[in-house]
SEDODO-826945 format. One record per atom (N, C-alpha, C, O): z, y, x; residue number from 0. Coordinates in steps of 0.001 Angstrom, whole numbers, always signed. Each point is the difference from the previous one (the first is absolute). Layout:
BEGIN
+---------+---------+---------+-----+
!       z !       y !       x ! pos !
+---------+---------+---------+-----+
!       Z !       Y !       X ! NUM !
...
+---------+---------+---------+-----+
% end
This chain:
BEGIN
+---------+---------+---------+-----+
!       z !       y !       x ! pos !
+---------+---------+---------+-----+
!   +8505 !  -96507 !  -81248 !   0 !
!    +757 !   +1209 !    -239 !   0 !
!    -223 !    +466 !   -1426 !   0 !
!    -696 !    -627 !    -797 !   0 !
!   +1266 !   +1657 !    +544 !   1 !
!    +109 !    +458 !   -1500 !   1 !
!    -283 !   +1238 !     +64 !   1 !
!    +547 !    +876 !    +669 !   1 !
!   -1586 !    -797 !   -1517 !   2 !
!    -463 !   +1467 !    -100 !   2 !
!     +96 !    +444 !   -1392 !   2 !
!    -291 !    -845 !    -848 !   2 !
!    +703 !   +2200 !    +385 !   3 !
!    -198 !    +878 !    -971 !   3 !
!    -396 !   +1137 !     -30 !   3 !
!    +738 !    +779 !    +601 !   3 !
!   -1843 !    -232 !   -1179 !   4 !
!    -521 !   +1203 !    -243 !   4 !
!     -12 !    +431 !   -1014 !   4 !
!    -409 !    -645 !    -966 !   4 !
!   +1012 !   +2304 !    +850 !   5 !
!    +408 !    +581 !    -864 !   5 !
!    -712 !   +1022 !     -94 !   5 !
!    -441 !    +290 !   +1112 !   5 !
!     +99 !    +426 !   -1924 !   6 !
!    -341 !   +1181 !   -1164 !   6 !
!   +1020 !    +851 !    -430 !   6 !
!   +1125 !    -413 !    +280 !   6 !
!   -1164 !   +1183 !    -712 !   7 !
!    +740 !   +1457 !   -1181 !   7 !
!    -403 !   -1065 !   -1205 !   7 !
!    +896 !    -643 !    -546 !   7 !
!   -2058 !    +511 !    +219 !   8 !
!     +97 !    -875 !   -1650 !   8 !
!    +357 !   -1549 !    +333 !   8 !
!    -248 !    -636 !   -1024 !   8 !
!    +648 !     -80 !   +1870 !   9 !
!    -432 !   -1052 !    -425 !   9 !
!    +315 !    -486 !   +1487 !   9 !
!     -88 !    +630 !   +1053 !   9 !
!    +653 !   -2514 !   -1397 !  10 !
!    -152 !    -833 !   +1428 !  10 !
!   -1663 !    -765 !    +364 !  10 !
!    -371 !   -1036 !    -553 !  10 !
!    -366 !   +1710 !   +1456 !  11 !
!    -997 !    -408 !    +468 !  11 !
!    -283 !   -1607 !     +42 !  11 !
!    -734 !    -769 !    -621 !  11 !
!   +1604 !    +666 !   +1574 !  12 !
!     -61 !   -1448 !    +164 !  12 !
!   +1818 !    -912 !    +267 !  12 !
!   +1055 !    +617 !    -144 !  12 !
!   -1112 !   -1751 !    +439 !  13 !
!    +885 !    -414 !    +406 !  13 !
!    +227 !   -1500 !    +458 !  13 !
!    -298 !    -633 !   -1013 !  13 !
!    +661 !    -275 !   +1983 !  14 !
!    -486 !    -952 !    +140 !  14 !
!     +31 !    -273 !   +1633 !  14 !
!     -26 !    +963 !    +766 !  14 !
!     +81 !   -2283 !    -284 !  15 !
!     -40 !    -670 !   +1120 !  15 !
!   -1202 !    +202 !    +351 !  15 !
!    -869 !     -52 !    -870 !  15 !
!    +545 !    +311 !   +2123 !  16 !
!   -1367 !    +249 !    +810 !  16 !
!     +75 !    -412 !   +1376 !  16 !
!   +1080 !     -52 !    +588 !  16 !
!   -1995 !    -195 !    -134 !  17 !
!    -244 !     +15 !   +1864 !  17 !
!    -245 !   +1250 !    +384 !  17 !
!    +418 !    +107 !   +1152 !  17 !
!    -785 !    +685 !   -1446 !  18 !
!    +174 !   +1711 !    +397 !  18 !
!    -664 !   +1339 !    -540 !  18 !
!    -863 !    -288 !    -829 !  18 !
!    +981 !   +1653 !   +1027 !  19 !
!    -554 !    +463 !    -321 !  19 !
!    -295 !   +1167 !    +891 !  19 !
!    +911 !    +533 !    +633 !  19 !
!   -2415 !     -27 !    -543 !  20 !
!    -697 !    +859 !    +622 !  20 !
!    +139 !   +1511 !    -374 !  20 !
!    -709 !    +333 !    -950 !  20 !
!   +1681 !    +901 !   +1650 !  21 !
!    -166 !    +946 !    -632 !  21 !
!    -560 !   +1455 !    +919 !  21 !
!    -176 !     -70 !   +1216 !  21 !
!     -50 !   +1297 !   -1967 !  22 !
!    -792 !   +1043 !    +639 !  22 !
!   +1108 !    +844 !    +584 !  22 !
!    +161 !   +1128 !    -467 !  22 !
!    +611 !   -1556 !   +1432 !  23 !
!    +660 !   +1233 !    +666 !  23 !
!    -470 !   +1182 !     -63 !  23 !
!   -1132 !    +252 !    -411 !  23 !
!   +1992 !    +631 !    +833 !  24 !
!    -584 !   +1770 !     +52 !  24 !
!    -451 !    -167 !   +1633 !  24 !
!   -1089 !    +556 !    +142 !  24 !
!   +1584 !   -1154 !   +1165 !  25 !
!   -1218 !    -206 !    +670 !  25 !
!   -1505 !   -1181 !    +154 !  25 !
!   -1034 !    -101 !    +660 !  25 !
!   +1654 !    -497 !   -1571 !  26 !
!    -926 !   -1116 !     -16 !  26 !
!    +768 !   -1244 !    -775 !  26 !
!   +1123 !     -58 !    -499 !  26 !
!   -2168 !    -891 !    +603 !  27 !
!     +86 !   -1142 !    -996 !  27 !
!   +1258 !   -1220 !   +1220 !  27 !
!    +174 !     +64 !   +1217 !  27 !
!    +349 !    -878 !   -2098 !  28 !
!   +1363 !    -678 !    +317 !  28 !
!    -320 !   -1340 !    -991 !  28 !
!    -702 !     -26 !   -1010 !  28 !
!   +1524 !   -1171 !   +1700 !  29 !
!    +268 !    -910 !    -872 !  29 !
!   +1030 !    -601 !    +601 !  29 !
!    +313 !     -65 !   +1189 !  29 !
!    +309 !    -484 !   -2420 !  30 !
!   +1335 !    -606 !    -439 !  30 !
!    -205 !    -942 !    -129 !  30 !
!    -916 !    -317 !    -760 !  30 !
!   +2064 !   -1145 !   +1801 !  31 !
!    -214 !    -735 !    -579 !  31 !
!   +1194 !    -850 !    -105 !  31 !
!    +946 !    +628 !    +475 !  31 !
!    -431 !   -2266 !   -1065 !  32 !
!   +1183 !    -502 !     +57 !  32 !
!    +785 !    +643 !   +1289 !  32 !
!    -321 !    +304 !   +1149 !  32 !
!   +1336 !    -263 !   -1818 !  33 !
!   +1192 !      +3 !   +1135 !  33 !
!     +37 !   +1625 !    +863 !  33 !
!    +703 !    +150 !    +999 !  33 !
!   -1492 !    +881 !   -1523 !  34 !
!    -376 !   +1193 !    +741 !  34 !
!   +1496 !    +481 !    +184 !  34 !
!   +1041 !    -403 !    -518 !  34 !
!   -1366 !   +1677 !   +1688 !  35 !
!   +1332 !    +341 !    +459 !  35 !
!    +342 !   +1315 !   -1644 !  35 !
!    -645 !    +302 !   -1003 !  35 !
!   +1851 !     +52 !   +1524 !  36 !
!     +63 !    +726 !    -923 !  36 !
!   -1114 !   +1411 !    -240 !  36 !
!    -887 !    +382 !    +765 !  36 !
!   +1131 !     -43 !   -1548 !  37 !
!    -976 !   +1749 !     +60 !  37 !
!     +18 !    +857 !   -1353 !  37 !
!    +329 !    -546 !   -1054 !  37 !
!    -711 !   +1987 !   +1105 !  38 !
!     -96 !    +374 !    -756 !  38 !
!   -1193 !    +955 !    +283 !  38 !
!    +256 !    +691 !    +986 !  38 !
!   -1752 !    -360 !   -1644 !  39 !
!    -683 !    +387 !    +197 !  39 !
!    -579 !    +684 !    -510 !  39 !
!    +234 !    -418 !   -1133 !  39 !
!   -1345 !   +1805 !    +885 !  40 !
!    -276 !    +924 !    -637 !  40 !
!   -1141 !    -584 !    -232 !  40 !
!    -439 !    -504 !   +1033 !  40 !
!    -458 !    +302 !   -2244 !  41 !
!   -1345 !     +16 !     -72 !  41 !
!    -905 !    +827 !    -394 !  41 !
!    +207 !    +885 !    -830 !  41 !
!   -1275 !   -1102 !   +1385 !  42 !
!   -1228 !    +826 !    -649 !  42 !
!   -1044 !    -188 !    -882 !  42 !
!      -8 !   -1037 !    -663 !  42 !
!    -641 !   +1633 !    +567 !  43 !
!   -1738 !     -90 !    -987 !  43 !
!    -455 !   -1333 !    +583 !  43 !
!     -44 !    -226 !   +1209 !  43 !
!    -348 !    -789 !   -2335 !  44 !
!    -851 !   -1569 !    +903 !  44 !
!    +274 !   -1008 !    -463 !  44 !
!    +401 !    -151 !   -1154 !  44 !
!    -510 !    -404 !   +1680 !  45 !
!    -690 !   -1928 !    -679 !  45 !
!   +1557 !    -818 !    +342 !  45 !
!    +257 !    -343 !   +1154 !  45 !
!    +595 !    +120 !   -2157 !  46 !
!    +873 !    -829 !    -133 !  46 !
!    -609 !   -1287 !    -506 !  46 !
!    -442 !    -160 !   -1138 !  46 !
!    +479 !   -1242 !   +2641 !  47 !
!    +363 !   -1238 !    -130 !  47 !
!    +673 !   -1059 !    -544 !  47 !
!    +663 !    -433 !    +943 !  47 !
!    -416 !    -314 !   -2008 !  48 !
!   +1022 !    -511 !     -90 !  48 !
!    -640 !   -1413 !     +29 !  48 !
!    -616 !    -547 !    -914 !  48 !
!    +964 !     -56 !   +2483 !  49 !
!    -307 !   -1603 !    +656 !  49 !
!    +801 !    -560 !    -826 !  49 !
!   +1190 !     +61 !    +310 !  49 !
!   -1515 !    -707 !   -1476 !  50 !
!    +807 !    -883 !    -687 !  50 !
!    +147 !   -1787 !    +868 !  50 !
!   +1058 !    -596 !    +202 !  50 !
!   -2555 !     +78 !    +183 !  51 !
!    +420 !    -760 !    +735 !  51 !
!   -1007 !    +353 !   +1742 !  51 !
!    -110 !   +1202 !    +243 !  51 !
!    -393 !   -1960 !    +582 !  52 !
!    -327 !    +210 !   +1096 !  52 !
!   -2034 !    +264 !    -677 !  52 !
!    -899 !    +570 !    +619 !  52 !
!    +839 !   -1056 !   -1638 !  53 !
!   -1490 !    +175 !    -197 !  53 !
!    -121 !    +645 !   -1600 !  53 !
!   -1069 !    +109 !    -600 !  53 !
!   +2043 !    +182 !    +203 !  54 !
!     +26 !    +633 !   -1402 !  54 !
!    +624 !   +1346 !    -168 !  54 !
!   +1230 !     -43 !      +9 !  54 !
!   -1873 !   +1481 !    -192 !  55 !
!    +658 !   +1125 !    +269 !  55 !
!    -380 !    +977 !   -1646 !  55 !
!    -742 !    -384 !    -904 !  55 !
!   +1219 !   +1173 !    +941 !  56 !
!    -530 !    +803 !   -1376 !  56 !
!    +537 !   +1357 !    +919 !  56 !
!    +783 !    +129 !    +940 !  56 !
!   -1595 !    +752 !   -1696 !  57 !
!    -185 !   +1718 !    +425 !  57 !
!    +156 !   +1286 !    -581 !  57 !
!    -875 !    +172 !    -848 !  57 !
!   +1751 !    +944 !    +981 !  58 !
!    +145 !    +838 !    -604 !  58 !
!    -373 !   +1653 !    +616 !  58 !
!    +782 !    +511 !    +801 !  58 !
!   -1399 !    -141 !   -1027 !  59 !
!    -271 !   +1548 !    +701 !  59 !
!   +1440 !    +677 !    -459 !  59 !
!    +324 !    -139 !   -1179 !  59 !
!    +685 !    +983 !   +2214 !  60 !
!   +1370 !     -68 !    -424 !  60 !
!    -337 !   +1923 !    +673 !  60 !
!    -800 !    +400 !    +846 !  60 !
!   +1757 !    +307 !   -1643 !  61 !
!      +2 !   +1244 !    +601 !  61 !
!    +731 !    +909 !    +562 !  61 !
!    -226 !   +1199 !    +164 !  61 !
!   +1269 !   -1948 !    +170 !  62 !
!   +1394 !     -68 !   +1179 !  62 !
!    +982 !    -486 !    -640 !  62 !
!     +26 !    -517 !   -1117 !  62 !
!    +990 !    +747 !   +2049 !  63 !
!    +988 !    -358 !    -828 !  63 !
!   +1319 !    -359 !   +1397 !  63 !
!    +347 !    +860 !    +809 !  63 !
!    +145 !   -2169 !    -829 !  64 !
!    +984 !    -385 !    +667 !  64 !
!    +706 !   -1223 !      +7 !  64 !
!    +809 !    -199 !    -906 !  64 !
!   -1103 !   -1224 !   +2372 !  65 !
!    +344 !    -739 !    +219 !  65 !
!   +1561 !    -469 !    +525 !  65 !
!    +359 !    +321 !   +1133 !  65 !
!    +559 !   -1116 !   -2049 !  66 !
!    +905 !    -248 !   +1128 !  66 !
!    -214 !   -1479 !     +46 !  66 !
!    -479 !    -564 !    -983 !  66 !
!    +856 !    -211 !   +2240 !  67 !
!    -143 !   -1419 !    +657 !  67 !
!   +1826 !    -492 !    +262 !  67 !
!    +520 !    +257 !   +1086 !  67 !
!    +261 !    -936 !   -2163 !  68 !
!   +1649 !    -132 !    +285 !  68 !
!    -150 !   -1832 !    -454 !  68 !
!    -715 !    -379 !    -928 !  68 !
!   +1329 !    -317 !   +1576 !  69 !
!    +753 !   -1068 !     -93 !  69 !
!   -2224 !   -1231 !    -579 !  69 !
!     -29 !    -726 !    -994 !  69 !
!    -587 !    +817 !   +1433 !  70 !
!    -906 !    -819 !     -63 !  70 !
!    -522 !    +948 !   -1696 !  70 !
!    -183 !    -613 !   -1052 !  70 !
!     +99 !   +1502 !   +1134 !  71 !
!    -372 !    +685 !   -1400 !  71 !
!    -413 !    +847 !     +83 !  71 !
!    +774 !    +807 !    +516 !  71 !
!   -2310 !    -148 !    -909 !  72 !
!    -245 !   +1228 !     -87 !  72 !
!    -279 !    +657 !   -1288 !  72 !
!    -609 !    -430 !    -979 !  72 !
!   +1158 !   +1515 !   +1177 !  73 !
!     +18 !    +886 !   -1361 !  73 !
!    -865 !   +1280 !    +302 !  73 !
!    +419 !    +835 !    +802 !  73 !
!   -1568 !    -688 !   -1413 !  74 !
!   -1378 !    +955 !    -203 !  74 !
!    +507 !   +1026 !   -1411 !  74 !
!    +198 !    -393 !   -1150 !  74 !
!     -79 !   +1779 !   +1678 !  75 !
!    +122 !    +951 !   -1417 !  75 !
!   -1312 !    +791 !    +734 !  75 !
!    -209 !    +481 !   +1114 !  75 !
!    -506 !    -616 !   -2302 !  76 !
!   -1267 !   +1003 !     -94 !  76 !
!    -280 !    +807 !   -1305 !  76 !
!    +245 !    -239 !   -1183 !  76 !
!    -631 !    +910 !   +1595 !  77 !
!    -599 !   +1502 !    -971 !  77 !
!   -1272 !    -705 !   -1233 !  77 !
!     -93 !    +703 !   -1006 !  77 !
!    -408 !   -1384 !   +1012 !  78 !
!   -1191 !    -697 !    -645 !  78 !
!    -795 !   -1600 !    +472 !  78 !
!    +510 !    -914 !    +648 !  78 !
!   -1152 !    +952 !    -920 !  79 !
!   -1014 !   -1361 !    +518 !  79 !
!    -684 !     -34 !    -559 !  79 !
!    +298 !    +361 !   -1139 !  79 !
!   -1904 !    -826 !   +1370 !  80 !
!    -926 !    -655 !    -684 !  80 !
!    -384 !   -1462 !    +435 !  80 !
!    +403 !    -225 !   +1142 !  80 !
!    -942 !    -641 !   -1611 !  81 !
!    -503 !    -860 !    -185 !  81 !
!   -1308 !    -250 !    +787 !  81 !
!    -931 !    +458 !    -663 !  81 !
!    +419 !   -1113 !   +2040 !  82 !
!    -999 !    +114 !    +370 !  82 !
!    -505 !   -1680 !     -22 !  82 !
!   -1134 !    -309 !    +367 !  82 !
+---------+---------+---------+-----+
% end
């Protein structure tokens, strides 16, 4: 699947992945190929991005908002850091 994460300054990331792990406002969720559709609110927490099944990188994210359309997810968040 194809993921992009976005910023106010800047494209986070962008790129083919096996999935990514995010902090719902009730709790944590993951995405993966082929997910149904969605659109989701996020919260304060540890954004995943499963690049492959044993290779992941990490961002402390401080909400923001998931949508899941056509094998693609698109992440707009308020900030990120680097963990």
């Amino acid at each position: 699947m194809t993921l992009e994460i976005l910023t106010p300054e800047k494209k986070l990331f962008s790129g083919d992945v096996y999935g990514v792990q995010l902090p719902g406002i009730t709790g944590l969720f993951e995405v993966l190929d082929k997910h149904a559709p969605l659109v989701s609110a996020l919260g304060k927490g540890n954004l995943k991005i499963l690049k492959t099944k044993n290779e992941a990188e990490n961002y402390t994210i401080q909400g923001g908002f998931v949508e899941v359309l056509n094998n693609k997810a698109t992440v707009l968040i308020e900030g990120a850091t680097a963990v």
